[in-house]
C-alpha positions, 0 to 999 in steps of 0.5 A: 765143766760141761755136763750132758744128760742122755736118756731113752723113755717111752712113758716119759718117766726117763725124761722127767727125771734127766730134766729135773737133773739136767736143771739142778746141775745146769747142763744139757739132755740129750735124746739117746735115739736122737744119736743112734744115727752115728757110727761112733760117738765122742762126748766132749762133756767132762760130765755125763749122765745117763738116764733110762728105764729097767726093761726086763731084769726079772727074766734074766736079761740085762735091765738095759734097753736094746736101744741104750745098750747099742748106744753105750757100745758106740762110745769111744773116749770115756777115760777121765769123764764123771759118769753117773746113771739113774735106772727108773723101775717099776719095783725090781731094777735086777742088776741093771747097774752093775751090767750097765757098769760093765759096758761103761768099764768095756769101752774104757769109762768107769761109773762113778755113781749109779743109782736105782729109782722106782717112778711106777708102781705096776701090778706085781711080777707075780699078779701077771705070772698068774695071769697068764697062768690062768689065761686071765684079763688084767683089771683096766683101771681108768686114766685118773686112778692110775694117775692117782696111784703114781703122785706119791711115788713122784713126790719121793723121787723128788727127795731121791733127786735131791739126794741124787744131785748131792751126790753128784755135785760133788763129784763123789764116786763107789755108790753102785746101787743094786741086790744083796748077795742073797737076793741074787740067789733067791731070785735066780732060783725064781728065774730058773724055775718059774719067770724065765720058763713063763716070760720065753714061752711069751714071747715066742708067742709074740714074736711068732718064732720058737728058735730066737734067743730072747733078746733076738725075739723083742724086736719082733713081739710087735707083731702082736699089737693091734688096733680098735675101732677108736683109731682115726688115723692121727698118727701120733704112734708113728710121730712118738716112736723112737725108733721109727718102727711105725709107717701110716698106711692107709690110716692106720700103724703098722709096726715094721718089727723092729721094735725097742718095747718102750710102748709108748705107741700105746700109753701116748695114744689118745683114742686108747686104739692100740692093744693087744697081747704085748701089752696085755699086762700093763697099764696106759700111763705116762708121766704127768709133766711130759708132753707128746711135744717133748716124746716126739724130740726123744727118736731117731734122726734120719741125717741125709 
């Protein structure tokens, strides 16, 4: 049986974890990016996994990537595969794999085993709510003490791993992780009333549009990164970015706004020169065992 593992990460948590898989199970990762080139995709593998992070499941939009979600429209031939997930998250995954189960039942696949795994530990949805409420600066923490915070978290994902694999081994299938009836009702409440309000009048404000939908307006809210005095011109944002949404002119990134809000351009800079108000609530972390050598392989391929 061949095996296959594709992923999308920007801090690098993504890929750790389809490593890890693609380790246990003896099969092969995959750049999701990396594929983004092709028209249609065919898998030949009998079992596929796909590995991504949950991007903003509490404010009503699906949880999955742009750029994960065009690539799980281009695939064709899915009947009779085993077909897994992993979401990594940040502590509130929504319903990222029910949607992703839906797209895989839209092109003729069906999820036998997704699963939920929480690789950080952010400030809390309703820290940077009130944050912007108040119009306050998060709290920097430094490099090391953000570190420090994730080793537990890491340390448990590797039991969920282990469990994981167990799973998947065997070629089980029904486990679809994701929220309680009630859950969904509270939170849907929440957005409502409060998050989606806060988080669309956001990224109005990023993207400098006001009649976008919201999925139409993350490409554009790299229009808000900017860049310190601490930039030297190295070009490792434009080298890391999966989608090639960064040029090098004259020393300096410019963002071409047509970007997937991975921010690996800000975590994975070393002279911690790009900020700015899309990155405002969040931290420079990146997974611990992930090289910039292995970011640079996770991006797009132009074919000639």
């Amino acid at each position: 049986m061949t095996k296959e593992i594709y992923y999308f990460t920007g801090t690098g948590n993504s890929l750790a974890v389809a490593r890890d898989l693609a380790n246990k199970i003896n099969g092969k990762i995959i750049s999701i990016p990396s594929m983004m080139e092709k028209e249609n995709i065919t898998i030949d593998a009998n079992m596929i996994g796909f590995v991504f992070p949950v991007y903003y499941a509490t404010n009503g939009f699906s949880g999955i990537p742009l750029i994960v979600e065009r690539f799980l429209n281009k695939l064709k031939d899915l009947d009779s595969k085993y077909i897994f997930s992993v979401c990594t998250h940040s502590g509130n995954p929504g319903d990222t794999v029910e949607n992703l189960q839906e797209i895989i039942n839209n092109r003729g696949g069906e999820l036998a085993a997704g699963f939920t795994l929480k690789l950080f530990n952010p400030p809390s949805v309703f820290y940077k709510l009130k944050t912007a409420i108040l119009r306050k600066e998060l709290e920097n923490q430094s490099n090391h003490e953000i570190q420090e915070r994730q080793k537990e978290l890491i340390e448990n994902s590797k039991n969920k791993l282990d469990i994981i694999y167990g799973y998947i081994s065997h070629k089980k299938k029904g486990l679809i992780e994701t929220r309680s009836k009630f859950a969904k009702f509270l939170s849907a409440l929440l957005l409502h009333l409060l998050i989606k309000p806060v988080f669309s009048r956001r990224y109005r404000k990023l993207s400098n549009s006001s009649n976008l939908k919201f999925k139409e307006m993350i490409p554009l809210a790299d229009k808000s990164f900017q860049i310190n005095e601490n930039c030297n011109g190295c070009g490792i944002c434009a080298k890391i970015c999966p989608v090639n949404n960064i040029k090098i002119i004259n020393n300096k990134p410019i963002w071409q706004h047509n970007c997937e809000n991975c921010f690996a351009c800000y975590v994975w800079c070393p002279q911690k020169a790009i900020n700015g108000e899309i990155v405002s609530y969040n931290e420079r972390y990146h997974h611990p065992d992930v090289k910039i050598s292995d970011m640079v392989n996770n991006k797009i391929i132009k074919r000639s």
